[in-house]
C-alpha positions in Angstrom: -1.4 16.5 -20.2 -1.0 13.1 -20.7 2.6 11.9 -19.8 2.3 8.1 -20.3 1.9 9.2 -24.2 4.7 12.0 -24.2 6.6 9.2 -22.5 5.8 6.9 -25.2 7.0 8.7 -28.2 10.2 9.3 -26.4 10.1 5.6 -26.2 9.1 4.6 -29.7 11.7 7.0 -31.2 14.9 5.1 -29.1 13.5 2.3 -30.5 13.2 2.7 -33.8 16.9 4.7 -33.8 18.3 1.8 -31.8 16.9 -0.3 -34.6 18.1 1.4 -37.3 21.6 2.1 -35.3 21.9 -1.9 -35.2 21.2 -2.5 -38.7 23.3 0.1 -40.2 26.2 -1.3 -37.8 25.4 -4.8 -39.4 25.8 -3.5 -42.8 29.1 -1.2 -41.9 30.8 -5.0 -40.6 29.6 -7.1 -43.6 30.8 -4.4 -45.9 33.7 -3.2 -44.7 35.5 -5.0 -41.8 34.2 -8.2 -43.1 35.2 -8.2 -46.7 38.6 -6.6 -46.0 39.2 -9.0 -43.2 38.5 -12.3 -45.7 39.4 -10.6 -48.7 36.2 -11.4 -51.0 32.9 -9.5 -50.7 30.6 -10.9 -47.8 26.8 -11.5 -48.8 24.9 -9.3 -47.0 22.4 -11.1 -45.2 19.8 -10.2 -42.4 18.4 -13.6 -41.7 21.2 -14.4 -39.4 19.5 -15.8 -35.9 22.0 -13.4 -34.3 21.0 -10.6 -36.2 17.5 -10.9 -35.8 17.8 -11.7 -32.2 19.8 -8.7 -31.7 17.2 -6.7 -33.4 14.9 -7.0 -30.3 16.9 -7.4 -27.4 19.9 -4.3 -28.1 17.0 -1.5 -28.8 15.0 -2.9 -25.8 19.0 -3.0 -23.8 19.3 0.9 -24.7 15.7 1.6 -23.8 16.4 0.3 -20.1 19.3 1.8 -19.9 18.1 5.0 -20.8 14.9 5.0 -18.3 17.6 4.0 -15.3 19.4 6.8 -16.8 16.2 9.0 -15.4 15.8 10.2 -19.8 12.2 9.6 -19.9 11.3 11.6 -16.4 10.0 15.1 -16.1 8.8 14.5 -19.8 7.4 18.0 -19.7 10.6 20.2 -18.3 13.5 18.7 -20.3 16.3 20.9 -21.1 17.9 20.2 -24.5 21.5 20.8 -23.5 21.3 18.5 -20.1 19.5 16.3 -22.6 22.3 16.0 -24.9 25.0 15.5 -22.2 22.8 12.9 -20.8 22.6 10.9 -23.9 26.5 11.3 -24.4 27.2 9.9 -20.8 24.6 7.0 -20.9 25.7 5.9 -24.6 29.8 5.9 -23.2 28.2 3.5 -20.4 26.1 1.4 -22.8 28.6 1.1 -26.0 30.9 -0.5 -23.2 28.9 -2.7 -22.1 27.8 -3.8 -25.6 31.9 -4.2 -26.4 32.6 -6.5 -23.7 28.9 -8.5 -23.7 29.0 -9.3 -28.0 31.8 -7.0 -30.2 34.8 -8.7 -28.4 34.2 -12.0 -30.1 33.4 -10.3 -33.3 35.8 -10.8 -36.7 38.4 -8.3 -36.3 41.3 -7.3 -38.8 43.7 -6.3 -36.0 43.3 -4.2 -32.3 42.3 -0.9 -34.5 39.2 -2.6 -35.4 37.9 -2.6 -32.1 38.4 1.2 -31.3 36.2 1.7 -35.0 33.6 -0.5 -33.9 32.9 1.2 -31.1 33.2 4.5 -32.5 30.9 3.7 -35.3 28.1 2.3 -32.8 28.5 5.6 -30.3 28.0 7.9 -33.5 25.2 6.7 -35.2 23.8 5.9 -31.9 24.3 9.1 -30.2 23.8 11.1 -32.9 20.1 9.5 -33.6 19.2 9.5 -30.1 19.9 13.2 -30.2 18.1 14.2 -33.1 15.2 12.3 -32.2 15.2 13.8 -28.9 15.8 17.5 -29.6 13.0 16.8 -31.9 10.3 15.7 -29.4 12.1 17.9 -27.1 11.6 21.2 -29.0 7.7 20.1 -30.0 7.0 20.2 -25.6 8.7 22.9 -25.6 7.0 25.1 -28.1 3.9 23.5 -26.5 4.4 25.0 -23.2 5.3 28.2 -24.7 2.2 28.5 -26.5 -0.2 27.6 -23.2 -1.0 24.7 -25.3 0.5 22.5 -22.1 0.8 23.9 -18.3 1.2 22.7 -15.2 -1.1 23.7 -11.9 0.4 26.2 -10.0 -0.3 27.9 -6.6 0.8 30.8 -5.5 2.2 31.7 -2.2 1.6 35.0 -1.0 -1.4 37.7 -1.4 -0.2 40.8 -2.0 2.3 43.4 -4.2 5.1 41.1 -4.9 1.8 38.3 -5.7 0.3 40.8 -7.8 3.9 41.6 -9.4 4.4 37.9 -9.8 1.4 36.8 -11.4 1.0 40.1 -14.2 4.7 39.4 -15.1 4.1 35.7 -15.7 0.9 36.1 -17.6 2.0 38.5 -19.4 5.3 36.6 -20.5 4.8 36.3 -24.7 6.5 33.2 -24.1 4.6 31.3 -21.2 6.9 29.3 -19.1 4.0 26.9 -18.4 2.8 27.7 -15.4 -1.0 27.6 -15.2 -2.4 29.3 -12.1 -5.1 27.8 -10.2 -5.0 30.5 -7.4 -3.0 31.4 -3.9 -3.0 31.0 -0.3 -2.4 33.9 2.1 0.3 33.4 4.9 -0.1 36.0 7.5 -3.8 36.6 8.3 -2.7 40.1 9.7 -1.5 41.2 6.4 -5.0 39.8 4.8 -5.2 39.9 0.7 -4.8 42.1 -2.0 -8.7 42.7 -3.7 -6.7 42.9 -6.7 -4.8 39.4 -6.5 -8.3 37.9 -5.6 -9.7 39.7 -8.6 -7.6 37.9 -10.7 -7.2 34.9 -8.8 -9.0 32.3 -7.2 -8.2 32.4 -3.1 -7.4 29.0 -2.0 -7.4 29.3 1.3 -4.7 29.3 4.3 -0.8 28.4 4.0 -1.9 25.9 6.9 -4.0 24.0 4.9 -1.9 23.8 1.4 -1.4 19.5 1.9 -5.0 19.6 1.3 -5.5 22.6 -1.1 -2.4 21.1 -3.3 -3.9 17.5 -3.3 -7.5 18.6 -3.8 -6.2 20.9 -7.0 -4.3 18.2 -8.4 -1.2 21.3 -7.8 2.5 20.4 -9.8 4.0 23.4 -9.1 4.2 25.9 -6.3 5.6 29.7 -6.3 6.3 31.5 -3.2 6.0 35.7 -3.5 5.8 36.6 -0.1 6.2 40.4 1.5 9.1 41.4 3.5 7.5 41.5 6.6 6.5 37.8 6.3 10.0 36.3 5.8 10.1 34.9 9.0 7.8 32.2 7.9 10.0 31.2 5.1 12.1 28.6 6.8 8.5 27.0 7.9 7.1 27.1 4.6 10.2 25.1 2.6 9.8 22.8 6.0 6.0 22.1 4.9 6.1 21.7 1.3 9.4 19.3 1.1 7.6 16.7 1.9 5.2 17.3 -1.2 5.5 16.2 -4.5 5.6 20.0 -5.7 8.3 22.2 -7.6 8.9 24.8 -5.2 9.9 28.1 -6.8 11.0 31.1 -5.5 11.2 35.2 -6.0 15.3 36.1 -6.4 14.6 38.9 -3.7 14.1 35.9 -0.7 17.2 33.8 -2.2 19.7 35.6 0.9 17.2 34.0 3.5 17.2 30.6 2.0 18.9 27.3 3.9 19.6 24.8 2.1 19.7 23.6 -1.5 19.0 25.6 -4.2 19.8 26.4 -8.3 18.8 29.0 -10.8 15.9 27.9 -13.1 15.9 30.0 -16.7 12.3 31.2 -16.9 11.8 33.3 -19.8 11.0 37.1 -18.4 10.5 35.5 -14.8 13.8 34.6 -13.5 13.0 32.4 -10.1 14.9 30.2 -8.1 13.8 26.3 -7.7 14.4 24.9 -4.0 15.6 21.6 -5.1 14.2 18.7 -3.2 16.6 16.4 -5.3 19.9 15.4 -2.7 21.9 13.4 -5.2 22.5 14.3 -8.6 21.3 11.6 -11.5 24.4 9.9 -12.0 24.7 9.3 -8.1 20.8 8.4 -8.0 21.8 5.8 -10.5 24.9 4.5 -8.6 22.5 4.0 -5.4 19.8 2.3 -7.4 22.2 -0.4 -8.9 24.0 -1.0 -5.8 20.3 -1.1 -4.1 19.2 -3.8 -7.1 22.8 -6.0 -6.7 22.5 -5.7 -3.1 19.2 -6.9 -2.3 19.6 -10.1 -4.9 22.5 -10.7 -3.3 21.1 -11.2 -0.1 17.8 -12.4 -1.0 19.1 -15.4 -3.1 22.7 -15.9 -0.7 21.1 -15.6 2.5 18.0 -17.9 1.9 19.0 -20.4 4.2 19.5 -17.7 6.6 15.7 -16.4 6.1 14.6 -20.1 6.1 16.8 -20.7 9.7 15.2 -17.6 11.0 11.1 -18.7 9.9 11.6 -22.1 11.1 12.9 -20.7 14.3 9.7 -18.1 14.6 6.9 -20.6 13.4 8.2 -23.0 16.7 8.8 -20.3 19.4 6.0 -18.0 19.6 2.4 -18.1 18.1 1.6 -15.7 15.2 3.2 -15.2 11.3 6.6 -15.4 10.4 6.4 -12.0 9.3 5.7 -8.7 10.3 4.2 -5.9 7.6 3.0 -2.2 8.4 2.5 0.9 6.4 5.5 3.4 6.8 6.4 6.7 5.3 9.0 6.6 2.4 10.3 9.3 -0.3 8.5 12.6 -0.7 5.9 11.3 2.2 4.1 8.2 0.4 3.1 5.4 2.4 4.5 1.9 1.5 4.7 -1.8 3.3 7.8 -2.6 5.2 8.7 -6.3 5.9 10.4 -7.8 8.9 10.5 -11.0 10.8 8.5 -10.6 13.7 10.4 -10.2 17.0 7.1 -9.3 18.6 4.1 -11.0 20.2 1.3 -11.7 17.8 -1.4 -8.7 18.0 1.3 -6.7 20.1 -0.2 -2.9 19.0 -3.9 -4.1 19.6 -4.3 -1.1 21.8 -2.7 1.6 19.4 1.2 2.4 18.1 3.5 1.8 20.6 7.6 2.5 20.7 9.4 -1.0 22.0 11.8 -0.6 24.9 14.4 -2.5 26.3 12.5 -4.4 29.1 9.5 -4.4 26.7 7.6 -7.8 27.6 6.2 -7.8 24.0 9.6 -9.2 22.5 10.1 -12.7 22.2 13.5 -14.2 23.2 14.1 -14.6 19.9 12.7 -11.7 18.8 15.6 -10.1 21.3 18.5 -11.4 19.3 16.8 -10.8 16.5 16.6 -7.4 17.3 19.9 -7.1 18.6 21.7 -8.7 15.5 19.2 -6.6 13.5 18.5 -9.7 11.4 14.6 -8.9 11.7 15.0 -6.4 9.3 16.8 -8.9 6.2 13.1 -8.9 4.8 13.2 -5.3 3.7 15.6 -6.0 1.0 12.3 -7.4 -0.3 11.2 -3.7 -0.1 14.9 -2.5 -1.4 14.4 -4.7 -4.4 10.9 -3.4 -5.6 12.5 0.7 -4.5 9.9 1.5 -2.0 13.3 1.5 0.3 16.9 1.8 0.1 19.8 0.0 1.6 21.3 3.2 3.0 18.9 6.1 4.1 16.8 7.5 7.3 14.8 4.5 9.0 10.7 4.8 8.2 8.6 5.6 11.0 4.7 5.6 10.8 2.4 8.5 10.4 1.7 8.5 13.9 4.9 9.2 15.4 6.0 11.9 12.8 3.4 13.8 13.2 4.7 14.3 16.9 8.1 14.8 15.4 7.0 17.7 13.4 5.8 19.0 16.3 9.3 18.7 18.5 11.7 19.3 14.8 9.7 20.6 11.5 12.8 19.8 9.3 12.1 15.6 10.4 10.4 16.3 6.7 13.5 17.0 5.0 14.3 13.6 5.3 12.1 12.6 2.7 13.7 13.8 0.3 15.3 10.2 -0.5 14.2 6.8 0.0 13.9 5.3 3.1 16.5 2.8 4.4 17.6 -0.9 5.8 20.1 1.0 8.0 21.3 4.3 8.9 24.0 6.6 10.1 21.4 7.1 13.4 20.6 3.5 13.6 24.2 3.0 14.0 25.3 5.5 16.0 21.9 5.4 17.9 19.8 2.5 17.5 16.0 2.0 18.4 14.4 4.7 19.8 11.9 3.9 22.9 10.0 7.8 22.5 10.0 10.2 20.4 12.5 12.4 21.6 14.8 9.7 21.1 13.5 9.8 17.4 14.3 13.6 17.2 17.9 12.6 18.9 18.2 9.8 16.3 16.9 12.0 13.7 19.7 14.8 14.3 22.1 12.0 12.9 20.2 11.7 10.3 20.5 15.3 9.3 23.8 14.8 9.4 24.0 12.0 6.6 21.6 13.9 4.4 23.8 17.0 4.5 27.1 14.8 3.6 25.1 11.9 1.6 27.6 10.0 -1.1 28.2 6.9 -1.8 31.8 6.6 0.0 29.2 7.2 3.1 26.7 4.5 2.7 29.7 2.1 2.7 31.5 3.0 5.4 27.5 3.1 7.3 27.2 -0.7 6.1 31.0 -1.4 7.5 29.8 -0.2 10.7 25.7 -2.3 10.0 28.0 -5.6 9.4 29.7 -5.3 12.6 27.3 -4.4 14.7 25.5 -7.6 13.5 28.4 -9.9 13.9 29.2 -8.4 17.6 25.7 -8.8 18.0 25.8 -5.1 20.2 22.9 -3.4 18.3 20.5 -1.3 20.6 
């Protein structure tokens, strides 16, 4: 599969119907709203500057709009009615934005004009969009159906119901695109069926399925487990959220299942898909713009603020202005986080190490720094470029989750969004000086995950700004 193509025709076709959407808009003003408004026919003409200007910037407006929109993701498992809904919402949003940005100076005959304007622009361009779409759409789709296209899949569990499982599926006459690569075994006691391994290649242990999924290059992951072996369920939904895997499900374990989770239609196969997804698009979309406007905000308001602060570093203590390490962001993938350094240059030479509040590796001005929480202004750096949020759980480092896990296996559910500048537990709890702080702070966390919105992440920054100003941060 190659999904930078399948990506690209989806592209290509927007264009081209943006395009087309434009000009026949052009045509529809010149010949109708035009010419009635001045009373004479109106040449029509397509070597206006503003026409041809138009011509490349509205398609390539649309085409933006649509990939913030999350249209051109999960190119491979689109469904053509969410599709359609999709494109209705986004091209509201966007024919609005086009009103107020170039048709509210246009020539108008009186106030009516402006409601068919729009309405003429929606149509044609919703209606395009949506055959072009359903198009490509339908192609995939047939695709997958034949086995022409699939997507890696492991199963989870080795016996009846992974026997059950796997003839069903293979035997679909529609495929739902699952191509199995083989299974993993849970419970050693229970061992596996000759007949699964007869069919399927073993994989290997449950403990081991980071590996065995990044070694077979795995997209998908079914779990068709006995009864006697539900009590690992909870653990194995712990270990996988933090993958980049669908997980799917058998209907029969749905009863056991915490947390969230939605039917997925698969053609004589019905299974359940453990969403790893918190917020729904529309809300993923709200976060990222406020993430974008927020970060430029403070980036280009607050630059004599960062330039205050460097100065301030550079002629206090020896080292960089700047502080960078590798931390764990969304669905477990290591990024750089930014801060000013509060720290003494070469301060973890002798391995990761928690700060604490007498720590003598903090500079005095690494202290107020730390206090006011201005050493973490960089990382809007890190918000701008979406390795991070402004609102979410605080990043740790490899090192100390793996201790987490040890202490609280669902720490890994919190990587199910992006990282964040601030937090409900670094508000209500602050730095943590050992790990069981971390599992104290994380329980906070939790918290905010299970009640995430966007009313929340407001009231969290109320509280940010104030701790800042009252300088009381811990």
């Amino acid at each position: 599969m190659n999904r930078r193509r399948e990506i690209t025709k989806y592209i290509i076709a927007d264009f081209l119907c943006s395009s087309i959407t434009w000009t026949a808009f052009w045509i529809f003003r010149k010949l109708f709203i035009e010419t009635e408004k001045f009373g004479v026919p109106v040449p029509l003409t397509f070597d206006a500057k503003f026409f041809l200007v138009a011509l490349l910037l509205i398609p390539s407006f649309w085409i933006v709009l649509y990939l913030l929109s999350g249209l051109y993701s999960n190119v491979y498992r689109k469904s053509r009615i969410a599709e359609i809904r999709q494109l209705f919402v986004t091209g509201i949003i966007g024919v609005v934005i086009l009103f107020f940005t170039l048709l509210l100076k246009n020539v108008i005959i009186n106030y009516k004009t402006y409601y068919l304007s729009v309405s003429v622009l929606f149509g044609m361009q919703f209606i395009l969009t949506s055959i072009a779409h359903i198009i490509l759409t339908t192609i995939t789709n047939r695709k997958i159906h034949n086995r022409k296209i699939g997507f890696n899949t492991i199963l989870i569990g080795s016996n009846k119901k992974a026997v059950q499982l796997f003839d069903d599926m293979e035997n679909q006459k529609a495929s739902s695109g699952n191509k199995f690569i083989g299974f993993v075994h849970v419970d050693t006691a229970n061992g596996f069926s000759p007949e699964l391994k007869s069919k399927l290649k073993h994989l290997g242990e449950f403990e081991n399925i980071h590996d065995i999924i990044v070694k077979e290059q795995a997209e998908e992951v079914i779990i068709a487990i006995e009864s006697s072996e539900h009590k690992y369920i909870q653990s194995i939904i712990n270990k996988l959220s933090d993958t980049r895997t669908i997980i799917k499900i058998i209907p029969d374990m749905y009863d056991i299942l915490t947390g969230s989770v939605k039917f997925s239609s698969i053609i004589d196969a019905p299974l359940i898909v453990v969403s790893k997804d918190v917020l729904e698009p529309k809300q993923i979309i709200l976060k990222r713009a406020f993430d974008i406007v927020s970060s430029l905000f403070f980036l280009v308001i607050f630059s004599p603020v960062y330039l205050v602060i460097a100065i301030i570093i550079k002629c206090t203590s020896k080292g960089p202005i700047f502080y960078s390490q590798e931390r764990i962001g969304l669905h477990g993938k290591p990024f750089t986080i930014f801060k000013f350094r509060s720290m003494t240059h070469g301060a973890e030479k002798n391995g990761p190490a928690l700060s604490s509040k007498q720590d003598s590796r903090i500079t005095k001005v690494g202290k107020f720094l730390r206090k006011s929480r201005l050493d973490e202004l960089p990382q809007f750096l890190n918000v701008l470029i979406g390795s991070m949020s402004v609102v979410g759980p605080r990043p740790e480092r490899q090192f100390f989750i793996d201790q987490i896990i040890q202490k609280a296996p669902h720490y890994t559910h919190l990587q199910k969004i992006k990282p964040g500048i601030t937090s409900w537990g670094q508000v209500k709890y602050g730095y943590a000086e050992n790990v069981d702080q971390m599992v104290r702070r994380m329980e906070y966390d939790i918290l905010y995950l299970e009640n995430i919105s966007f009313l929340l992440d407001i009231r969290i920054l109320i509280y940010t700004v104030l701790i800042v100003f009252q300088g009381r941060g811990k």
